[in-house]
N, C-alpha and C positions, 0 to 999 in steps of 0.2 A: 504494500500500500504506500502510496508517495505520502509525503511532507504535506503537501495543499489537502492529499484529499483525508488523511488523516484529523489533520487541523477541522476539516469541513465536518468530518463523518463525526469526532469521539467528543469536539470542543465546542465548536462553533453556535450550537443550536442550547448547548446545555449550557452553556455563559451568557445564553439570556438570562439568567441570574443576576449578572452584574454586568451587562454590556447592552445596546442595543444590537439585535441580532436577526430581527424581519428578514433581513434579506438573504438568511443562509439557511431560512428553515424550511424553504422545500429541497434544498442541497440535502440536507442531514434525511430529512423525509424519507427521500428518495433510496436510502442505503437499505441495503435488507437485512435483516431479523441473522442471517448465518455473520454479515459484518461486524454485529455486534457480539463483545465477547459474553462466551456462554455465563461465567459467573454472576451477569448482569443482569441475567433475563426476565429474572422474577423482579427485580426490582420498578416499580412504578411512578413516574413522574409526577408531581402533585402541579396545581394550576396555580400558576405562579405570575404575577403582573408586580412590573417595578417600574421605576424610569428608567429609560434606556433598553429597557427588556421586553419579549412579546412575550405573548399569551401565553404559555405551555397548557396544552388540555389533556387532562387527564388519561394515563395509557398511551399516548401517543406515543411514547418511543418510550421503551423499558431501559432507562441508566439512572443511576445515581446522581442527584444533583448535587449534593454537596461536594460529590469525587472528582464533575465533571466543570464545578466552579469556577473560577478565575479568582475567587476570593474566598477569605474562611468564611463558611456560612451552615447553618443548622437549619432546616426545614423541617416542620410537623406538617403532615399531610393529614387531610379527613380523619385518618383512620389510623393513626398515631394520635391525634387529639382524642378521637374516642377511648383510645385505648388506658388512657389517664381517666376519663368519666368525667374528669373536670364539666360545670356547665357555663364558667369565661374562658375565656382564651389568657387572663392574666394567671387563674390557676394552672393551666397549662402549658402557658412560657416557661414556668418554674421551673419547669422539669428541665429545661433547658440548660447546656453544660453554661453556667459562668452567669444566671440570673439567677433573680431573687425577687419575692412581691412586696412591696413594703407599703403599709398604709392602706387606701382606699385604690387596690390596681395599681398601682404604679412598679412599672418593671422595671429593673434598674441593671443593668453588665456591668460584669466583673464590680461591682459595688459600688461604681459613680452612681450619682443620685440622676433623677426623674431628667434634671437638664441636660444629662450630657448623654441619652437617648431618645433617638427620634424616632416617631411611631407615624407611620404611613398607612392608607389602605390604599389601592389597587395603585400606588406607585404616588398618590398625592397626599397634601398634608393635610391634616385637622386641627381643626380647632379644638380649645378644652372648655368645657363647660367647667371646669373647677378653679375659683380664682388663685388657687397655689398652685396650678400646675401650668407648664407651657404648652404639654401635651395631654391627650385626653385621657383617662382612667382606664384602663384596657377590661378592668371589670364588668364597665357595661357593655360590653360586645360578646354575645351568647355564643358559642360555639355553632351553633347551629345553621349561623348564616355567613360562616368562613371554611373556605376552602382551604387554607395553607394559610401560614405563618413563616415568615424566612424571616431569622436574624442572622445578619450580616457585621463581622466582629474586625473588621477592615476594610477603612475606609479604601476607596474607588470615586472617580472622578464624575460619575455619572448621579453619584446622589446630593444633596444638601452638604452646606460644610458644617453646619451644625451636626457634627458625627465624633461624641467624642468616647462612648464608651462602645457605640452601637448602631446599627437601625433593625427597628421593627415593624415588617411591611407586612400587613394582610393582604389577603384577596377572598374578596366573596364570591361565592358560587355565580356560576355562570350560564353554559349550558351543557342541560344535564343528557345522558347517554341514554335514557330513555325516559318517557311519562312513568309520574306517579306524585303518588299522595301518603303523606305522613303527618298521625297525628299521636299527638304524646300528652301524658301527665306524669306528674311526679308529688310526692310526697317526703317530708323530711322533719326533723325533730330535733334537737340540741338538749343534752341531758341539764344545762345548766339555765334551760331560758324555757321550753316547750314544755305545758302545765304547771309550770310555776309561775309563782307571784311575777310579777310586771308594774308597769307604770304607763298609762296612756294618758290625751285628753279627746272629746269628741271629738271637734274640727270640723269638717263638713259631712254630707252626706255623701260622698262619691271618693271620700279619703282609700277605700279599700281597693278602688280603683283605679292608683295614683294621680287623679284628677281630684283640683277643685272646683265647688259649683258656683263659685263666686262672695264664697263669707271670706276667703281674706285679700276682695280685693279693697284697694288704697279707699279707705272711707271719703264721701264725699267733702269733708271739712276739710281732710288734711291734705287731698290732692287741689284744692282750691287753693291752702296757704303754699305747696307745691309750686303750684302754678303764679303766686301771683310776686315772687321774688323776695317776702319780704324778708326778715328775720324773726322766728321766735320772740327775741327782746322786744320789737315793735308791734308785735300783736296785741291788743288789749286783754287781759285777763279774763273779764267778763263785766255783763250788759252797760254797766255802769262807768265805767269804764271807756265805754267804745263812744268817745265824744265825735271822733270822725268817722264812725257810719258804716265802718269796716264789716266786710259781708261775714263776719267769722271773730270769735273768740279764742283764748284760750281754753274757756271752757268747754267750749262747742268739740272741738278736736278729742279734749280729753275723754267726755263722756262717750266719740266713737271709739274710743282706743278700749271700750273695755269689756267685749262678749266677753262674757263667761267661757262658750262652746271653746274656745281659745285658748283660757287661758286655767279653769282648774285641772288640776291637775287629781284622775283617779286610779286608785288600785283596780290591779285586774288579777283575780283569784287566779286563772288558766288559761295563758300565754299559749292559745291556738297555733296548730302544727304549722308549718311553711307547705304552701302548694303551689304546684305551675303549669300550665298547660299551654301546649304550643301547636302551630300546623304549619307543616313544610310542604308545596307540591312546584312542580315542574314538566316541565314539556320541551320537545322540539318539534320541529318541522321543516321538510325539503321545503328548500326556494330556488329555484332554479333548477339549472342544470347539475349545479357542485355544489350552492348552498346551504346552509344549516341554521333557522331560526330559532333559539333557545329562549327562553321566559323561566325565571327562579322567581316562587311567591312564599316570603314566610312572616310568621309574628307567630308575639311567646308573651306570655305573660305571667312574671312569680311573683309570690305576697311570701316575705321572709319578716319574721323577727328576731332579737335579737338585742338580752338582758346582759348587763354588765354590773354588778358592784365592784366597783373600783376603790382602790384604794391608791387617795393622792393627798401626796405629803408638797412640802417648800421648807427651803434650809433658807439659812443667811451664813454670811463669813463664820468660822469657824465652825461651821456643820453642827449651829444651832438651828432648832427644830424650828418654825415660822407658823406653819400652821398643819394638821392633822384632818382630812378628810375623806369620807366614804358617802363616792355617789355611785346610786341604786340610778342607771339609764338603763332603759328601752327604746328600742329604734324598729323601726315597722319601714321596710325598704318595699317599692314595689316595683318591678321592674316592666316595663313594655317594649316593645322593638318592633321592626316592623322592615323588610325589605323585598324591594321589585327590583329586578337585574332581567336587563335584557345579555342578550349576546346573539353578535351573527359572523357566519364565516361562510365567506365566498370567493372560490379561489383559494390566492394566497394571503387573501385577506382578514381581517379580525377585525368584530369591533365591539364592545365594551360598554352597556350606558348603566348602572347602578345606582338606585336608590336609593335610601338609609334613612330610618326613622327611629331615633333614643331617647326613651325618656324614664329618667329614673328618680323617684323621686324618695323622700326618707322622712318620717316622721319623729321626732323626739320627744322622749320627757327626760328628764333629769331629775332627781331630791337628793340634795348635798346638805349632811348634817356633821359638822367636827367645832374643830377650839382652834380658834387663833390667839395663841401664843405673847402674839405684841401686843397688842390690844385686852387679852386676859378676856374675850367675850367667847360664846358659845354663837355657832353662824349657825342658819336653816337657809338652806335657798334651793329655790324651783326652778324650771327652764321649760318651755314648750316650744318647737319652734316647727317646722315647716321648709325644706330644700325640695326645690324643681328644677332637675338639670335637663335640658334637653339638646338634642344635634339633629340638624336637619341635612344631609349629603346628598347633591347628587354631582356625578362626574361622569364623563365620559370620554373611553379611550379606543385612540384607533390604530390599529398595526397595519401598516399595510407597506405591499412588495409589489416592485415596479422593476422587474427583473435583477438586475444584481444590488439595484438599489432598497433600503430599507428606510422607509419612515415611518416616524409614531408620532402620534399626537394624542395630547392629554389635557383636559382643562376641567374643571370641577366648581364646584359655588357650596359653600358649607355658614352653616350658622348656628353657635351656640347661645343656649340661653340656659341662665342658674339667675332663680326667684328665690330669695327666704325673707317672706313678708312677716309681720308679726312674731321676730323672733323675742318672748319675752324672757323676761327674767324681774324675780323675787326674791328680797335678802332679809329675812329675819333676826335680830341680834336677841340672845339673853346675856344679861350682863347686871352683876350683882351690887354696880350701883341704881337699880332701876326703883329700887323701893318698892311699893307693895306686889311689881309685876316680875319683881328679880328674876323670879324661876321660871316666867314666861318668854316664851319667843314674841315682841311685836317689833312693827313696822310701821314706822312714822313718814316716810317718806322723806327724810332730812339727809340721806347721804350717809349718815353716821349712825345712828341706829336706825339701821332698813334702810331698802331703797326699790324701786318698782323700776324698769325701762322696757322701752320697747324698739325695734328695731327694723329697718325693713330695707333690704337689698336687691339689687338689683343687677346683674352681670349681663353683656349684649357682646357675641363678639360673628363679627363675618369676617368669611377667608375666601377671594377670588385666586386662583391658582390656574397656571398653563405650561405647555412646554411642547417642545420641536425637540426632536433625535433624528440624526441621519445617519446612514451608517453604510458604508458601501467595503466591499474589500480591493484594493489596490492589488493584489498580487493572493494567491492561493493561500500563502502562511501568515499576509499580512492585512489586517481588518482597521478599518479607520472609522470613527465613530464621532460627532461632535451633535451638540445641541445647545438649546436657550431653555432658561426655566426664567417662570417669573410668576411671585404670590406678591399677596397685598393683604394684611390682618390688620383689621380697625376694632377696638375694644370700646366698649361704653362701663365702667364701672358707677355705680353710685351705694351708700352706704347711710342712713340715715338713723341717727340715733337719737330719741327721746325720755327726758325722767322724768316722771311724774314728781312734780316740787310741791307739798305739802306746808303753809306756813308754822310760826313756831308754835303756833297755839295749839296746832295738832294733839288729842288729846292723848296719850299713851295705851288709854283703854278701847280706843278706837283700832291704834294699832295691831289689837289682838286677830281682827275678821282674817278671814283667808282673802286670797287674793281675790276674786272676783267679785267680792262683798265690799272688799276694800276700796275698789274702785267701783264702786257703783253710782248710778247719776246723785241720787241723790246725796251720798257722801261729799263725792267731786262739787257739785254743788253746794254744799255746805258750808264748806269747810276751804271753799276755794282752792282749788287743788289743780296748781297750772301746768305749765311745761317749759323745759330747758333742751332746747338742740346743745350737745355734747358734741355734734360732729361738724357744726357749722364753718370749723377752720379748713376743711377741708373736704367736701361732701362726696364729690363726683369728679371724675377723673376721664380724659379719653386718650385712650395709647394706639400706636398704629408702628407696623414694619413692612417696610416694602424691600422687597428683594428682586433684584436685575443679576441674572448669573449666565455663565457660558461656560461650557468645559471641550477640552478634545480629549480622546485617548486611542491609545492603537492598542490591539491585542497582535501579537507579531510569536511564532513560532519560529526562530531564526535556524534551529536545529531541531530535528526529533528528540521528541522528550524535554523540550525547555519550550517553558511559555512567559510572554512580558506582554503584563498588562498594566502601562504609563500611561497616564493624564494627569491632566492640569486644570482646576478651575478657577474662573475669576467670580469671586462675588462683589456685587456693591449692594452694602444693607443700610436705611436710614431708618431707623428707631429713636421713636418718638413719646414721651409720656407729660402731659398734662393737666393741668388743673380747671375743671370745668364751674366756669361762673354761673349759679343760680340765683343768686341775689344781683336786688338792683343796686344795691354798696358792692365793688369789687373789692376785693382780699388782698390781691395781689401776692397772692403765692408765690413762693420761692420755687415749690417742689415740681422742677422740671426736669425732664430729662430730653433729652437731642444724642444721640449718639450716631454720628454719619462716616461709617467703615469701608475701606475695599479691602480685600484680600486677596493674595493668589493661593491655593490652597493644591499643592502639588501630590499624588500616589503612585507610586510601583510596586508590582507585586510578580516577584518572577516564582514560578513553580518549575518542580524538576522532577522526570522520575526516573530515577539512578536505574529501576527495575521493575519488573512487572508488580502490579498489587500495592508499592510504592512511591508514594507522592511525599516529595521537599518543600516545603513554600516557607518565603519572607517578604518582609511587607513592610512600609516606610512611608509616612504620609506628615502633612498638616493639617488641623482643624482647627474649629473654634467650638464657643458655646455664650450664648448672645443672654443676658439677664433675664428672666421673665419677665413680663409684665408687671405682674402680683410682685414680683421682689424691688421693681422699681418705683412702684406706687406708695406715698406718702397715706397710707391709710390703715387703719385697724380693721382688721379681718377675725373674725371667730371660727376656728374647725373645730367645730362637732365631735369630730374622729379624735382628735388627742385632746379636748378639753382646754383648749391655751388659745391666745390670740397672738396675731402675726398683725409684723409693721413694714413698711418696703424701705428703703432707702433710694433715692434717687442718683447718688452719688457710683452707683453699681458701674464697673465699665467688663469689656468683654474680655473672655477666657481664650488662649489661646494654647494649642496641645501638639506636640512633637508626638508621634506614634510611632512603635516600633514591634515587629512581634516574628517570631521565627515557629512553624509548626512543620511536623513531620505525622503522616496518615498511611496507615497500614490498611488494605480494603481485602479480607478474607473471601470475600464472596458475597453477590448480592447485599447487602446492608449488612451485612457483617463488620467491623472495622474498629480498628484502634487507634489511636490518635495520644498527641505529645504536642502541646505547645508552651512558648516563652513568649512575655511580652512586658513591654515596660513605655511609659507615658510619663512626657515629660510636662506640668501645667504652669503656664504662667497665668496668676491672678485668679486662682479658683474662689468659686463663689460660696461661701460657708456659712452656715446658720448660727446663731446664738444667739443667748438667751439671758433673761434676767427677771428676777425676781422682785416684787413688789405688791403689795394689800394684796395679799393670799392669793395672786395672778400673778402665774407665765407670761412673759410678751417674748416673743421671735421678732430675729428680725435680722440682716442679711448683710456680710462686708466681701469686700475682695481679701483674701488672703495673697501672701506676696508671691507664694509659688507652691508648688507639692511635685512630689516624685509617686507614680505609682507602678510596681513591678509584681507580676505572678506569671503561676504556672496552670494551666488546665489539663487532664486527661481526661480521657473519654472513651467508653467500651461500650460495642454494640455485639452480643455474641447468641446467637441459635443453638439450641442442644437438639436433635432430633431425637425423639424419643421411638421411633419407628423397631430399634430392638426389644424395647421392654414388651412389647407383645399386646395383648387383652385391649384394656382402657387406655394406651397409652399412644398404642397403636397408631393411633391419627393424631399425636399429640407431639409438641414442641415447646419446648423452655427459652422464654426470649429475656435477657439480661441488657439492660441497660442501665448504665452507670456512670456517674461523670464525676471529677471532682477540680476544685478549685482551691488554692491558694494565692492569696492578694495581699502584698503590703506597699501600705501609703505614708507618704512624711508628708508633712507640713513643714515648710522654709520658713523662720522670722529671725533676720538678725538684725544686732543691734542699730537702731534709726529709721527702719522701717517701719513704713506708715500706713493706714489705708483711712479713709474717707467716711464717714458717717454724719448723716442729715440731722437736724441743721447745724452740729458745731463742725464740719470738716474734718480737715487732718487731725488724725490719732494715730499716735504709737501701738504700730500693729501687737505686739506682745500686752496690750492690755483687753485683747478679744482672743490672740492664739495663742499658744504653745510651741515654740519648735521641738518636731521632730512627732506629733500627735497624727494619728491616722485624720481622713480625712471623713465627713462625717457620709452617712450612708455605708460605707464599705464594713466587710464583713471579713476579716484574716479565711478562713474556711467555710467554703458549699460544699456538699455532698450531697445529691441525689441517686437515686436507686430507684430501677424497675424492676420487676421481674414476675412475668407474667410467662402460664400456664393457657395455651391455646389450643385449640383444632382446629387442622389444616381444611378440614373439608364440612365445618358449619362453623355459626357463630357461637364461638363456647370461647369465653375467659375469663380467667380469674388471678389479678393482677398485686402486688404487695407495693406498694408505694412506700419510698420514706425517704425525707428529705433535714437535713440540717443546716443551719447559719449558725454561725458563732457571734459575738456580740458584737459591737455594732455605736456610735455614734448617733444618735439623731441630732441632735443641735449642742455646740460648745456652752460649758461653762464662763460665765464672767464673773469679777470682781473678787478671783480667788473659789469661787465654785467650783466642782467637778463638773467635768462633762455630763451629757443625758446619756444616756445608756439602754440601748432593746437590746434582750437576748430570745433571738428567737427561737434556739431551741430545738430540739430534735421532732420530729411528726412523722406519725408514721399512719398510711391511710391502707384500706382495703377495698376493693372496687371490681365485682362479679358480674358479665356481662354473658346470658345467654338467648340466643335466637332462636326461635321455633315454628312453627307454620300452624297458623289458622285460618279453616277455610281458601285453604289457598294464598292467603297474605303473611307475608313476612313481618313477625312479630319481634321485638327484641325489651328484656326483662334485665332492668338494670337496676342492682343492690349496689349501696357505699357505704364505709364506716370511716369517717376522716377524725383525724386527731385520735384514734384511738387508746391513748396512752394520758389524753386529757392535758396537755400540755398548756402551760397559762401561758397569758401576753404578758411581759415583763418590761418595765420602763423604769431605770432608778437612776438615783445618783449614788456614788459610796467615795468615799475617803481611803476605800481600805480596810477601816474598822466600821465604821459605820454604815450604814444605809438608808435612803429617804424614798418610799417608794412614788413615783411620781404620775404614774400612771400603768395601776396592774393591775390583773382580774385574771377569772377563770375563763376560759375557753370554751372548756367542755366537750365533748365530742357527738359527731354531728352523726347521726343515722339518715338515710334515704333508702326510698324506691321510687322508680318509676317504669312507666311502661310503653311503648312504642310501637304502632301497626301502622304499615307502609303497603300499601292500595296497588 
């Protein structure tokens, strides 16, 4: 076999992975079934869409992608995600050699945090509905409506230079290989949450259906003082008051702020099981002479809960104790989705339109009772709140071949949306100068004994995105590829905080009612009970980044058995964050940001193989990693998820990362295979978290660090036992072992005089936020995963042993002499039984899990060493399912 056709037949079409490749993939097409090697044959192509990349459809050519790569990359196919049982695809990445899930989905390689991986679907970017993240939560994306998963763990010139640990591209199904219909339910249970005690409150009528029916939209008072510029301060308190005529009081607002349905908070004896039911169906159809019309329709919808007692402590300097608290939350998640995917192929043509529909939304209650310490008082405080994240996607991608020529095009329109309207909160104090109510909890409304607010959010973001790839081959061994990309993300954030201000008269004995009594009209009217905007210094924010990029790269075989795949991109990014004026008095905020970048952003990756079954590859790149938004935003933010608020700095500027990584892959047979690699990343000005303590609140919040060093190792074992000699039951049976593991260590740089930047006093001596030499935060020294499933070759029978490890872990730096936060994730070890069988003629499939089986707690602390402060812990619990599955 020559050089050209070699390149054409073993490379060319499978480096649509990381290359554009339209024009070589009826070359590769064309080769027959005896040209490809035997060891290969079983192996199945999963549908894979990137940029720079075509279609690959399912079965079409039996090889290995990751073997046949130009870059290190891990693919989970259909039928490797099932074989986890996972029901996101963030459970499922996990599995994946050198990630880990940290938080609400967010997936993070080799142990950089959420920013310095990009998460793509069918080749283009999203937007996040979560105002901490840049990217979206990979939790809400149901396995159900992805076809493959590829991370790619070196960077290549063809994607985003925002690539610092990683990219993670989905692709959702497309068109299917024959009609049918699948409809599923599921059932599941948490030994620590499911029939026991709980906390809800009403909320609306349509709550269990992650929609509201309109109780918590913007009351008509308060979207009028909204609207009319003014300031809290200038509103009249009430009637008397209001000499200019003003359409609205203080009162007026106060007394909408206060359904009940919203805001008491009750016990629920028995915390109903988690259920889901889903329908997946699909079709094609001839068009033409060679054509193929595809149509995917699916939606899913789970109602999950989901109890915590927590135990959260705060230290001060010298690892005294601050304050001592256990909050009892319940969270009531409900998930929907929803996707229309066309797909057509005619000729050598492809093309691509998907639709995507996310909306996830979470209910809270929270009851937080301990002692704070400084103060010597006894706290009680409540929380009900209400998050609605949504994503609306649709893109469309078109491969097509104009004889040796290959071009793709791809443009997409996406829109996030995160609502948490009415988020309240209530603080009760007992405090034993109270006199005859000492041993009572009330709430006066003063700030200092109790306090009432309410809060309502609002996140808005669009993302217009496109691109050109061309991609032609110069010579047989040698492939030339260039393209344009170009997005545009416009963010609308707003944040609107109110306290209900009670004057001093307020009686003490008043203060005793619960909360919705507390605020009831007539009280509020009595007792004149106004309101203070807290957030007025800075309400609403609008951020935007536009990116203009070009890249070339050649994929060039100069020799059999040596492949170089060099390019170069150029980005120009202008990233912008500002302060939005809703009052008719301007502020004249400081907290802006302008960050106006080019880069050239250079990769090579040469592969080698010394021998048959053996592949060499090393890889050498530059990236970046650009600030979030949320980290550049001058605003307080509350998550739910860890119980702490976050603050952005505007002063944030961008990451820049030297890559380097040498692996070596051994391919036994079919998916068989072992693997070895080195890699080591050099960062100037990584973007790091910390934190600080104050009145029994965590605030986060965000610096440049002056640099970090991160260097590990991965391995990774793919191995089949045939069981075909044990005979009987075994007979049709195989042992599938997969295994990965990781080792990662980070430094942090700070030497003496280094500085970084924090809003609004500037320059700081960086060693008054880091540490030299402290890992960096997110990353985990040790991952270990483990599979090993027990299957039949000829039905669907398995039963699979999951278990995965992280070692401890950073979340946000300690200041002023604090330690660090601290997760320890912890060993988990799952179980996950999957048998199919025939009803009536329809293929049924019966799926049992037992996850966490070992009961494993979330762990979040701080320690000295000797001491410990637990900051956020609880039990876990472990999680039982079935469900069941009949496809038409």
């Amino acid at each position: 076999m020559t050089t050209g056709k070699r390149l054409a037949g073993l490379l060319l079409l499978t480096t649509a992975l990381t290359m554009p490749s339209a024009a070589f993939a009826q070359d590769v097409g064309a080769e027959t079934d005896e040209e490809l090697p035997q060891d290969d044959e079983q192996v199945e192509e999963p549908d894979v869409s990137i940029p720079g990349g075509s279609i690959i459809v399912t079965g079409r050519i039996n090889r290995n992608p990751e073997r046949n790569s130009s870059q290190v990359v891990n693919v989970l196919s259909t039928e490797q995600i099932a074989r986890t049982g996972e029901g996101d695809i963030a459970g499922a990445l996990a599995r994946v050699t050198g990630l880990s899930v940290q938080g609400d989905g967010f997936v993070f390689v080799r142990g950089l945090g959420d920013r310095y991986s990009l998460a793509l679907l069918n080749g283009l970017p999203l937007p996040s509905p979560q105002p901490l993240s840049r990217v979206v939560p990979l939790d809400i994306f149901p396995t159900n409506v992805v076809a493959s998963s590829l991370v790619q763990k070196t960077y290549s010139a063809n994607f985003p230079g925002e690539f610092g640990g990683g990219v993670i591209n989905l692709t959702t199904r497309a068109i299917p290989d024959e009609s049918f219909l699948e409809i599923s339910g599921g059932l599941s249970g948490n030994t620590e949450t499911t029939f026991h005690n709980g906390l809800s409150y009403y909320g609306s009528d349509f709550d269990w259906f992650g929609f509201d029916d309109g109780t918590r939209d913007v009351p008509p008072a308060l979207q009028t003082y909204f609207d009319s510029g003014l300031r809290m301060s200038d509103v009249p308190l009430d009637p008397e008051q209001n000499i200019g005529g003003a359409p609205f009081t203080q009162l007026d607002i106060a007394k909408q702020l206060g359904n009940p349905n919203l805001i008491l908070l009750q016990k629920i004896g028995d915390i109903p099981a988690n259920w889901s039911a889903g329908l997946t169906a699909g079709t094609s159809v001839d068009v033409g002479s060679d054509g193929v019309l595809g149509m995917v329709l699916t939606g899913s919808i789970s109602n999950s809960w989901r109890t915590r007692d927590i135990a959260s402590q705060s230290i001060l300097a010298g690892f005294t104790l601050d304050s001592d608290f256990r909050d009892l939350v319940t969270d009531n998640s409900v998930l929907v989705n929803a996707l229309l995917g066309f797909g057509l192929e005619f000729g050598d043509h492809r093309i691509r339109w998907t639709n995507l529909f996310i909306r996830d939304n979470s209910k809270l209650a929270r009851l937080s009772e301990g002692e704070d310490f400084q103060d010597d008082d006894s706290i009680q405080q409540q929380q009900t709140a209400w998050y609605e994240r949504q994503l609306i996607d649709t893109q469309l991608v078109a491969e097509l071949e104009f004889g040796d020529l290959g071009v793709e095009l791809r443009g997409g329109y996406a829109r996030t949306d995160r609502e948490a309207p009415y988020e309240y909160t209530f603080t009760y104090v007992r405090d034993s100068a109270q006199g005859p109510l000492s041993d009572q909890f009330i709430n006066v409304l003063d700030r200092q004994t109790g306090d009432a607010s309410v809060v309502f959010s609002d996140l808005q973001e669009e993302l217009y995105a496109g691109g050109i790839d061309l991609s032609y081959p110069i010579f047989d061994s040698f492939a030339l590829t260039v393209g344009y990309a170009y997005s545009d993300t416009e963010r609308f954030s707003a944040r609107r905080e109110f306290l209900f201000n009670a004057p001093t008269s307020f009686p003490d004995a008043v203060g005793l009612l619960r909360p919705d009594l507390l605020l009831g009209d007539a009280i509020i009217d009595y007792f004149d009970i106004g309101l203070i905007e807290s957030t007025q210094t800075d309400p609403a924010f609008e951020a935007g980044l536009t990116i203009h990029a070009g890249y070339g790269k050649i994929n060039w075989e100069p020799v059999l058995g040596v492949q170089l795949d060099v390019g170069v991109r150029y980005e120009d990014a202008e990233q912008t964050v500002d302060p939005v004026e809703v009052f008719n008095t301007p502020l004249n905020s400081a907290s802006s940001t302008a960050l106006n970048n080019d880069y050239w952003l250079p990769a090579a990756t040469i592969t080698v193989e010394p021998m048959d079954n053996l592949q060499l590859r090393a890889n050498a790149s530059r990236t970046l990693a650009r600030p979030q938004f949320r980290e550049l935003i001058f605003q307080t933010y509350y998550d739910p998820e860890t119980n702490r608020q976050f603050n952005g700095n505007p002063f944030l500027v961008d990451s820049e990362l030297l890559n380097f990584e040498l692996r070596g892959e051994y391919y036994f047979g079919g998916s068989d295979r072992i693997s070895l690699a080195g890699f080591y990343k050099d960062i100037d000005n990584p973007i790091e978290a910390f934190s600080s303590f104050s009145d029994n609140n965590q605030l986060t919040s965000f610096a440049n660090a002056p640099s970090a060093t991160l260097w590990g190792v991965e391995a990774d074992l793919q191995y089949t036992f045939d069981l075909y000699n044990w005979g009987g039951f075994f007979e049709t049976k195989e042992l599938v072992l997969v295994t990965n593991y990781t080792y990662t260590n980070s430094e942090i740089s700070v030497a003496t005089g280094d500085i970084t930047r924090l809003f609004p006093g500037g320059d700081t001596p960086a060693s008054n936020l880091f540490t030299d030499g402290v890992p960096l935060t997110g990353q985990s020294d040790h991952l270990v995963n483990a599979q090993l499933t027990l299957e039949d070759i000829d039905q669907l029978q398995q039963f699979t042993v999951l278990v995965s490890y992280a070692s401890e872990r950073v979340t946000s730096r300690g200041t002023s002499g604090l330690p660090d936060v601290i997760e320890d994730p912890g060993l988990q070890i799952d179980l996950v039984a999957r048998q199919g069988f025939d009803l009536w003629g329809n293929e049924v499939e019966l799926k049992l899990e037992a996850r966490n089986i070992l009961g494993r707690r979330y762990e979040e602390f701080q320690t000295d060493g000797t001491n410990r402060a637990d900051i956020n812990s609880y039990d876990r619990g472990t999680e039982l399912a079935a469900s069941l599955s009949i496809t038409f």
